[in-house]
C-alpha positions as a Markdown table, in Angstrom:
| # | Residue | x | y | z |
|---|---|---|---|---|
| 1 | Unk | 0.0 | 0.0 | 0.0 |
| 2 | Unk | 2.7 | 2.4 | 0.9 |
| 3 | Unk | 5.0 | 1.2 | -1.4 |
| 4 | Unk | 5.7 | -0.3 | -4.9 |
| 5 | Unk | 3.2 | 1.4 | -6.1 |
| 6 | Unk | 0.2 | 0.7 | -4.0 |
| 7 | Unk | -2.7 | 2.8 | -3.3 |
| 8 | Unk | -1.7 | 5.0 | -1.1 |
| 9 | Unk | 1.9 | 5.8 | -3.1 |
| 10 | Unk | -0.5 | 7.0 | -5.8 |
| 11 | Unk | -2.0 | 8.9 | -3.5 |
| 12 | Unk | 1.8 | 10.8 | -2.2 |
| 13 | Unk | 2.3 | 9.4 | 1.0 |
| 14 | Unk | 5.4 | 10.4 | 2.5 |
| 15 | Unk | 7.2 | 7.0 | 4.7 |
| 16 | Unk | 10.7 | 7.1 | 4.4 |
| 17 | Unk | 11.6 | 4.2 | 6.0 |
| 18 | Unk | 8.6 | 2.2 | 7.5 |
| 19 | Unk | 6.6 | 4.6 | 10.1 |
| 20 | Unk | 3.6 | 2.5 | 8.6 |
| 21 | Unk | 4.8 | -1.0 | 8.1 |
| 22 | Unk | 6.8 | -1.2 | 10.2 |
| 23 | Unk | 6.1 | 1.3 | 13.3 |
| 24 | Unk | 2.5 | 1.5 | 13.5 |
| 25 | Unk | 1.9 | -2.2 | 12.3 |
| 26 | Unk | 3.2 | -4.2 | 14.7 |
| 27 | Unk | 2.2 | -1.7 | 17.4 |
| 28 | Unk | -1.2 | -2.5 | 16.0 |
| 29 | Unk | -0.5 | -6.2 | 16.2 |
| 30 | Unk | 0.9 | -5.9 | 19.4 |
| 31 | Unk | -2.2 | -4.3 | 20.6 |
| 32 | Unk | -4.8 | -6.6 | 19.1 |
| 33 | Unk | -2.5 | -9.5 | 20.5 |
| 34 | Unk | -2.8 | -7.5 | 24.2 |
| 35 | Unk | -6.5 | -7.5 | 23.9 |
| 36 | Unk | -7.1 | -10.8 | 22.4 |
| 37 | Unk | -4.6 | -12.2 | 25.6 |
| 38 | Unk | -7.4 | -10.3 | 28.0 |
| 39 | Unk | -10.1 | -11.2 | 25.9 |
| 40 | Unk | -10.0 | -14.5 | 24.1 |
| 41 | Unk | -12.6 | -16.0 | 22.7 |
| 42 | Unk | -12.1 | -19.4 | 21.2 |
| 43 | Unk | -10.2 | -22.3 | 23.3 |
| 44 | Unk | -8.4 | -20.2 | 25.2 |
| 45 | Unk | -11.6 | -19.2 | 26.7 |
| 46 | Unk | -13.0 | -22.1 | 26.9 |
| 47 | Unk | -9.8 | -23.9 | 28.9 |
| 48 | Unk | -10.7 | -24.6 | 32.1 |
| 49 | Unk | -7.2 | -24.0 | 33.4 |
| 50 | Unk | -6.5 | -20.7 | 31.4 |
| 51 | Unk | -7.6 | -17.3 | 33.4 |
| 52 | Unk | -7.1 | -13.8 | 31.1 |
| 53 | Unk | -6.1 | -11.4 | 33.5 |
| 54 | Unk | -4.0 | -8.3 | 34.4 |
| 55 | Unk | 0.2 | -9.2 | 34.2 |
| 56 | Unk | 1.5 | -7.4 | 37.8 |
| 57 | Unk | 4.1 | -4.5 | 36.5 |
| 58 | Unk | 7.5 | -4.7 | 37.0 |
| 59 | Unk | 10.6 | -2.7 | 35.9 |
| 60 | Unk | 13.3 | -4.3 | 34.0 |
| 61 | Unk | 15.7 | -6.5 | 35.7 |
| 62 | Unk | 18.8 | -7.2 | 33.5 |
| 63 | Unk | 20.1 | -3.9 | 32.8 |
| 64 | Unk | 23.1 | -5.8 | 30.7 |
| 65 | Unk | 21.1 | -7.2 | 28.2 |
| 66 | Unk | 19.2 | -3.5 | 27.6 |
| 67 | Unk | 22.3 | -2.0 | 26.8 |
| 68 | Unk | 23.1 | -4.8 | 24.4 |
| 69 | Unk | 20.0 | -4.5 | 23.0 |
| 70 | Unk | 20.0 | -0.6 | 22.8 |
| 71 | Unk | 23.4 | -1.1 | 20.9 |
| 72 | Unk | 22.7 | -3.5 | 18.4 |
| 73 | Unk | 19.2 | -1.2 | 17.7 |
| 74 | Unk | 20.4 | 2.0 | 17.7 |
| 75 | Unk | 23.4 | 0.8 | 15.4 |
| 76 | Unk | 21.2 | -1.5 | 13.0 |
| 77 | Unk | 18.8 | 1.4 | 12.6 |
| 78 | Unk | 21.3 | 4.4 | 11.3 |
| 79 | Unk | 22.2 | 1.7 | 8.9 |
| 80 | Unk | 18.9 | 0.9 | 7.6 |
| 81 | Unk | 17.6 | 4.6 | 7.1 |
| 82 | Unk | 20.6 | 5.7 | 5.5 |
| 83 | Unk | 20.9 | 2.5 | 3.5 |
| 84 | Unk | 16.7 | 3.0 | 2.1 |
| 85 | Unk | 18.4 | 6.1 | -0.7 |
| 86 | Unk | 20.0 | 2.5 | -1.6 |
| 87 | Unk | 23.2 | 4.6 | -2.5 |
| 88 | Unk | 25.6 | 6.4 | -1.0 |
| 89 | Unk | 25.6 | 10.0 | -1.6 |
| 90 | Unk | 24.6 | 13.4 | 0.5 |
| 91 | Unk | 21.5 | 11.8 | 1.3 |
| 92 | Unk | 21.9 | 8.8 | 2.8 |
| 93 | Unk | 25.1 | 10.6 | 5.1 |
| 94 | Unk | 21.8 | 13.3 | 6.5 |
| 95 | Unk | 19.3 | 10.6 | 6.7 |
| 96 | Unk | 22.1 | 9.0 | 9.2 |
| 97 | Unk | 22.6 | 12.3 | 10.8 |
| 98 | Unk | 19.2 | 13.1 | 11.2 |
| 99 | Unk | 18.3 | 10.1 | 13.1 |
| 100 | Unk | 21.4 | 9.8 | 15.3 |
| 101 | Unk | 20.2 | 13.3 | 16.6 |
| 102 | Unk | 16.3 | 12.3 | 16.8 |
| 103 | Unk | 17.8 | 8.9 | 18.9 |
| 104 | Unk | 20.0 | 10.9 | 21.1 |
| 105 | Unk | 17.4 | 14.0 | 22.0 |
| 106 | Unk | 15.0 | 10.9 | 22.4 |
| 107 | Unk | 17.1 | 9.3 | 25.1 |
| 108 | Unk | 18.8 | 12.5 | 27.0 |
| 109 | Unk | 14.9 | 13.9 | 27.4 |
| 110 | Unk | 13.3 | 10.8 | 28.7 |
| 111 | Unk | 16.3 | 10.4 | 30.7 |
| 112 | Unk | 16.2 | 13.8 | 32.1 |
| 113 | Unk | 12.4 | 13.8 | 32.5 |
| 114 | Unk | 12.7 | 11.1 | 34.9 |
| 115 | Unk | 15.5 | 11.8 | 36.8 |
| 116 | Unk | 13.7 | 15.4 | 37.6 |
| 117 | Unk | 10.6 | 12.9 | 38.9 |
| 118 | Unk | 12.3 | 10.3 | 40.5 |
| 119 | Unk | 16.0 | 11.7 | 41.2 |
| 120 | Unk | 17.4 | 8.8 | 40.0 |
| 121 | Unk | 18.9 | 8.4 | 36.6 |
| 122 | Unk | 18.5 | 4.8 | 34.6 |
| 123 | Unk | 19.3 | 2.6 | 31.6 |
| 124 | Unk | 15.6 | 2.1 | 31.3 |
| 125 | Unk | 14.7 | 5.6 | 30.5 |
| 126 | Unk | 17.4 | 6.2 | 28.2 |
| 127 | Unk | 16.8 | 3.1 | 26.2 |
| 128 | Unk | 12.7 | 3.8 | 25.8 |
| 129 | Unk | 13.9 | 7.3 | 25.2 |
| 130 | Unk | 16.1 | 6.3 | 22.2 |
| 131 | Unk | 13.7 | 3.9 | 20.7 |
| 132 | Unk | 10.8 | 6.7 | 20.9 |
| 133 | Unk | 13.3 | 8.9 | 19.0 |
| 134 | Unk | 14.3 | 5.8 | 16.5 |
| 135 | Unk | 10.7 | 5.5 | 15.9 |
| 136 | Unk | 9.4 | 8.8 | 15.4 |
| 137 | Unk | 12.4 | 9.5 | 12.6 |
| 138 | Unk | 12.3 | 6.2 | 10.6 |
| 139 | Unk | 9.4 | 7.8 | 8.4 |
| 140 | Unk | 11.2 | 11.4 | 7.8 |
| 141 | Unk | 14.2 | 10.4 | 8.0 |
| 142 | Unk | 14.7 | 11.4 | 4.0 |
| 143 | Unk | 12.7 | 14.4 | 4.4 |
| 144 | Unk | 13.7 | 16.4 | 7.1 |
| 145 | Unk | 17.0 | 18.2 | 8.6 |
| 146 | Unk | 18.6 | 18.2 | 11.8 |
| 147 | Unk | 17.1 | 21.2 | 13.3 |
| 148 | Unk | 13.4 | 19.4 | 13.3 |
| 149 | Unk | 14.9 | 15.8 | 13.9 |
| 150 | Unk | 16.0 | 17.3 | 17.4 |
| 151 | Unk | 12.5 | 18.5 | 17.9 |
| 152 | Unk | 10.8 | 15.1 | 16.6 |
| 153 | Unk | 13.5 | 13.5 | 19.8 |
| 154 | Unk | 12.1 | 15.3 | 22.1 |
| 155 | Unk | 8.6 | 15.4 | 21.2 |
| 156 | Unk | 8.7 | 11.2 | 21.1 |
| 157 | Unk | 10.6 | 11.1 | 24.6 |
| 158 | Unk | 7.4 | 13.4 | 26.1 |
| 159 | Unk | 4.7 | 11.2 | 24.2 |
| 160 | Unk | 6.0 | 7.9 | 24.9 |
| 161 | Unk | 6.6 | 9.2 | 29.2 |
| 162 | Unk | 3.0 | 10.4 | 29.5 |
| 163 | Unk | 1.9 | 7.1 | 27.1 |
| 164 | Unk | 3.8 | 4.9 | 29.5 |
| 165 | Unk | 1.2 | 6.0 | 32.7 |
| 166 | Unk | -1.4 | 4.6 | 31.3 |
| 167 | Unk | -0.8 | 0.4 | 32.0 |
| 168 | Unk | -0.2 | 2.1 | 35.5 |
| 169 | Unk | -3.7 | 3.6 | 35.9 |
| 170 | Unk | -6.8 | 1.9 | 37.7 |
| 171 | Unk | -8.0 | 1.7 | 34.2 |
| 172 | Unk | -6.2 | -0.6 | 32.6 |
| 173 | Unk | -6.1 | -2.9 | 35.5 |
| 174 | Unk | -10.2 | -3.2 | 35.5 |
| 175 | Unk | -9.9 | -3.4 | 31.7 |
| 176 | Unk | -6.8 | -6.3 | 31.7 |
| 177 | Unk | -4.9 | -4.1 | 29.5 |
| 178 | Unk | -1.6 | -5.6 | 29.4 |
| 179 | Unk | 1.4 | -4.1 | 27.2 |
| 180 | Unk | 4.6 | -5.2 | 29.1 |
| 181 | Unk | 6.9 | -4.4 | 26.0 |
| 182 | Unk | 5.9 | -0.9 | 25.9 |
| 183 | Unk | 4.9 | -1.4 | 21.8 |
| 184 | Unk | 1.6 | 0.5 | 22.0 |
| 185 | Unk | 3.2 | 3.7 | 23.7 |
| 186 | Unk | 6.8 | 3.4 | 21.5 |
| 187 | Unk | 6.2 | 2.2 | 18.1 |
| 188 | Unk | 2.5 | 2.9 | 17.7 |
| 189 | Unk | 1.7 | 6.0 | 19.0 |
| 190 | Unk | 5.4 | 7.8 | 18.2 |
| 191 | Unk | 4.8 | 5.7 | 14.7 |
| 192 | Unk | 1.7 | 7.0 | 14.7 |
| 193 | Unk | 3.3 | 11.2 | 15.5 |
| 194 | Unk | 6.3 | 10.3 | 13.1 |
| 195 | Unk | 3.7 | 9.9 | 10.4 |
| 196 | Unk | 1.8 | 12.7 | 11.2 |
| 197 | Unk | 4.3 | 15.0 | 11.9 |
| 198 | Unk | 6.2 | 14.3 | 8.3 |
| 199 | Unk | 3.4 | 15.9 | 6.5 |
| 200 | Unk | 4.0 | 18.9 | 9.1 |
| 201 | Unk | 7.7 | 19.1 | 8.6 |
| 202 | Unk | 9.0 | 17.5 | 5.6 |
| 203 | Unk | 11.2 | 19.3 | 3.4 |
| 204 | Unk | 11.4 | 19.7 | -0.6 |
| 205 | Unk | 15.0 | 20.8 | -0.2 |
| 206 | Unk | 16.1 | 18.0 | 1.9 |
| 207 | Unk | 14.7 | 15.2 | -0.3 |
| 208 | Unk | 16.1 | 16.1 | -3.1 |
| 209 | Unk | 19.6 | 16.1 | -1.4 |
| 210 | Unk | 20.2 | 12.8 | -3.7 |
| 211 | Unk | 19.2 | 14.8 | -7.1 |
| 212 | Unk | 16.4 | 12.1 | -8.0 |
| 213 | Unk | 13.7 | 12.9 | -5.0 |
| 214 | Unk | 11.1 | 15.2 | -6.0 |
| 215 | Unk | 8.0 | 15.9 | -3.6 |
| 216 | Unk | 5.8 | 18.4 | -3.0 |
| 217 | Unk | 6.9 | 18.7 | 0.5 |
| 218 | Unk | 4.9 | 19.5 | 3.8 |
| 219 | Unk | 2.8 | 22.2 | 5.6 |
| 220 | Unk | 5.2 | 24.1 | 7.5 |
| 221 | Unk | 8.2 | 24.7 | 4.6 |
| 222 | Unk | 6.3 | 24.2 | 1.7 |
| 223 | Unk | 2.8 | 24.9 | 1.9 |
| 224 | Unk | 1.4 | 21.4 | 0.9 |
| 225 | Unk | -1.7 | 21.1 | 3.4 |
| 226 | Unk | -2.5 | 18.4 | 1.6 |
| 227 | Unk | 0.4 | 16.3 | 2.3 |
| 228 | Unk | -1.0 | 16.3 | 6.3 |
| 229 | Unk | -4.4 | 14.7 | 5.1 |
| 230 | Unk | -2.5 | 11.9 | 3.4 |
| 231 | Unk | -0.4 | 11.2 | 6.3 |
| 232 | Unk | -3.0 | 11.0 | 8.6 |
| 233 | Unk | -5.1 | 9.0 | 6.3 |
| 234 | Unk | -1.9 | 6.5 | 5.8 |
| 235 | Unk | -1.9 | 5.9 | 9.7 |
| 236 | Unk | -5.0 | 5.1 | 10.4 |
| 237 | Unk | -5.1 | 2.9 | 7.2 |
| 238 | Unk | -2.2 | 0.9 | 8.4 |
| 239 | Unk | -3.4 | 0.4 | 11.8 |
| 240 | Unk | -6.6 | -0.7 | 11.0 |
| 241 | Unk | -5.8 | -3.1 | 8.5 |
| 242 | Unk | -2.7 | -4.7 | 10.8 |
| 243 | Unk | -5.3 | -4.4 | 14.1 |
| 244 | Unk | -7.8 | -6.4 | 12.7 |
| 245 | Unk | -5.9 | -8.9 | 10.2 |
| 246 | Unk | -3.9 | -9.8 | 13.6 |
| 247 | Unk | -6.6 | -10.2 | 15.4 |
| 248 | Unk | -8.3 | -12.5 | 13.0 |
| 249 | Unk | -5.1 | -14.5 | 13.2 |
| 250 | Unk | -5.0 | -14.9 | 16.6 |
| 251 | Unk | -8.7 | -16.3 | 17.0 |
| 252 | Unk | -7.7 | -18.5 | 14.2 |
| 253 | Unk | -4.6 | -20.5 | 15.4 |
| 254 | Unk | -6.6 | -20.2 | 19.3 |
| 255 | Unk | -8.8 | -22.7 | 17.4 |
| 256 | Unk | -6.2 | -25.5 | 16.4 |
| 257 | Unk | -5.5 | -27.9 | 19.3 |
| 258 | Unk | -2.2 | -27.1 | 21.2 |
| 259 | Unk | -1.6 | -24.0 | 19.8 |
| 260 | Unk | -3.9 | -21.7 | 22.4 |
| 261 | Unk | -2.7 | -18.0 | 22.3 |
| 262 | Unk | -2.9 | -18.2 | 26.2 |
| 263 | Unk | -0.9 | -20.5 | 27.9 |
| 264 | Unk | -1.7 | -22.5 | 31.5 |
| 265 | Unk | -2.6 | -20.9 | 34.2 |
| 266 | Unk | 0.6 | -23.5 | 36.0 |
| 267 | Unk | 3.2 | -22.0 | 32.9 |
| 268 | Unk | 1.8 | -18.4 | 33.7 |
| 269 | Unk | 3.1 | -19.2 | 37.2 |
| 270 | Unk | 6.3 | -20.6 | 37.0 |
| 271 | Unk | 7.3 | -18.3 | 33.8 |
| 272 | Unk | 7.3 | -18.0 | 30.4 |
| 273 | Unk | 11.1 | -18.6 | 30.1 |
| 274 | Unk | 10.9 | -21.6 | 32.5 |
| 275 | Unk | 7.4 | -23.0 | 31.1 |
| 276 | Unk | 8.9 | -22.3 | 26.9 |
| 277 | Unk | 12.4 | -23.0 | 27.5 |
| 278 | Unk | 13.4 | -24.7 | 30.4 |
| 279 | Unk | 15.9 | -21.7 | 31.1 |
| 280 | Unk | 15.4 | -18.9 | 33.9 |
| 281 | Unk | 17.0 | -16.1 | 35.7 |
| 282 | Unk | 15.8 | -16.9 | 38.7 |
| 283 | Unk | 16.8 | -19.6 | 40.8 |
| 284 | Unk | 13.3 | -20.2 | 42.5 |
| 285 | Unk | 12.1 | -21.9 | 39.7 |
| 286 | Unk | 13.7 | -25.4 | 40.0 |
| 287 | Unk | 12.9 | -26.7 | 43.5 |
| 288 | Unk | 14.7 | -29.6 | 43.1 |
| 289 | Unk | 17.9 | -27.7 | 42.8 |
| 290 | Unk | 19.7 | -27.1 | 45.4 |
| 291 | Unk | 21.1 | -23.8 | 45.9 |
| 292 | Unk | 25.5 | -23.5 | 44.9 |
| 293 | Unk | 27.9 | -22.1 | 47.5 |
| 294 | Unk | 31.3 | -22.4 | 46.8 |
| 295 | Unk | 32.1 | -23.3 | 50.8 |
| 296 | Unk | 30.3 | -26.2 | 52.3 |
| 297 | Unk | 29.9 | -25.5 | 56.0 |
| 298 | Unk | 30.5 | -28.8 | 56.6 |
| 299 | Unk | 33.3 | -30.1 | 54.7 |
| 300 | Unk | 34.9 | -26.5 | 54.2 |
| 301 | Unk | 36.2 | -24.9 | 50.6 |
| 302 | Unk | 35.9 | -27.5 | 47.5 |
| 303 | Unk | 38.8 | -28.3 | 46.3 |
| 304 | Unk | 39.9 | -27.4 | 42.3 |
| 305 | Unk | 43.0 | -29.6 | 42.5 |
């Protein structure tokens, strides 16, 4: 639809990089996957010994494996928008730029936004902070300069902090709304702003940095109104269409025998990781393990010759 010519590329749609299929998809699918865990309706809910309800919230735990993850991210993503021109010229070196600077005013704002709540600074707000940023950028990347990719940062980090609240409120707990992986407030709704916000801001000038790119540009630099219709029509397009597709999935393979969506009420207890995988981080799990100490009290240190 967005690309190769479909609907919506006739139309002039502005998406860079994947705000649409790739942002605001799977934060659609995510979604419908959220509700359809609260709400099943096929054998899940039919299982005797398979209870929808609200996940407790937790913080992450493994602060290691964010950073890992926030490297290989943030790296792989400079390289994929500056690698969509599918050359390398002026272009693709701004499109890098660009979103290098939306990533990094993403994570220093978040980061700062919290630490003037809390006090305390952490790893977990600068890596939702970065992704928000990542996000917002990946449609406008092509389109926009450095100037506005700074303000697209900072705008994401603020909409993705207030987005955040919500799993927390008395609301989402009476309505089971579960998003643990934070895809509804990061790629949705800042895939959902990126979109919007590239028929505010995108640039003429900067898209045709690679001598081929010719568009009629945006509201605020080149006077195309029109442009912010399309976008906003291109968002709500995509998230429909990936909402309910993936949710007519997921009441489909609910229906095949040993593949319910929702697992046991006894795997929900002792953990995904431990129920899937047979692997955990925490040593509780396997009660028929006993706990390692490399002193017995009785027979003293053990021995390593």
């Amino acid at each position: 639809m967005v690309w190769g010519g479909g609907f919506l590329a006739e139309l002039g749609v502005l998406d860079f990089a994947g705000g649409t299929p790739v942002h605001i998809n799977s934060g659609a699918t995510a979604t419908a996957l959220s509700l359809y865990l609260s709400y099943p309706v096929a054998r899940s809910r039919k299982s005797a010994n398979r209870t929808p309800s609200h996940l407790a919230l937790h913080k992450p735990h493994n602060t290691i494996c964010q950073m890992i993850a926030l490297i290989i991210i943030w790296g792989s993503w400079l390289a994929f928008d500056a690698g969509t021109t599918l050359a390398l010229n002026y272009k693709s070196v701004m499109a890098m730029v660009v979103t290098n600077v939306c990533a990094s005013a993403g994570a220093i704002t978040y980061a700062v936004y919290t630490w003037a709540e809390t006090g305390k600074w952490a790893v977990d707000s600068v890596f939702l902070g970065a992704i928000a940023g990542l996000v917002m950028i990946t449609p406008s990347a092509g389109f926009i300069g450095v100037n506005t990719a700074l303000f697209f940062g900072i705008f994401g980090a603020l909409l993705t902090r207030q987005a955040l609240r919500i799993k927390f409120t008395p609301w989402a707990r009476k309505w089971r709304w579960v998003d643990n992986g934070d895809t509804f407030a990061t790629h949705c709704l800042c895939g959902f702003a990126g979109t919007i916000a590239t028929g505010l801001f995108a640039s003429k000038e900067v898209a045709s940095y690679d001598g081929v790119t010719d568009i009629t540009g945006g509201v605020i630099f080149d006077g195309n109104v029109r442009q912010l219709g399309i976008q906003v029509l291109e968002a709500c397009i995509g998230f429909t269409w990936s909402f309910v597709v993936s949710w007519l999935l997921f009441a489909l393979i609910d229906c095949v025998p040993g593949l319910e969506v929702l697992c046991t009420n006894d795997e929900i207890l002792m953990g995904m990781d431990a129920a899937q995988m047979e692997e955990t981080l925490t040593e509780h799990h396997w009660t028929d393990e006993a706990e390692y100490k490399a002193i017995d009290a009785a027979k003293g240190p053990i021995s390593i010759a």
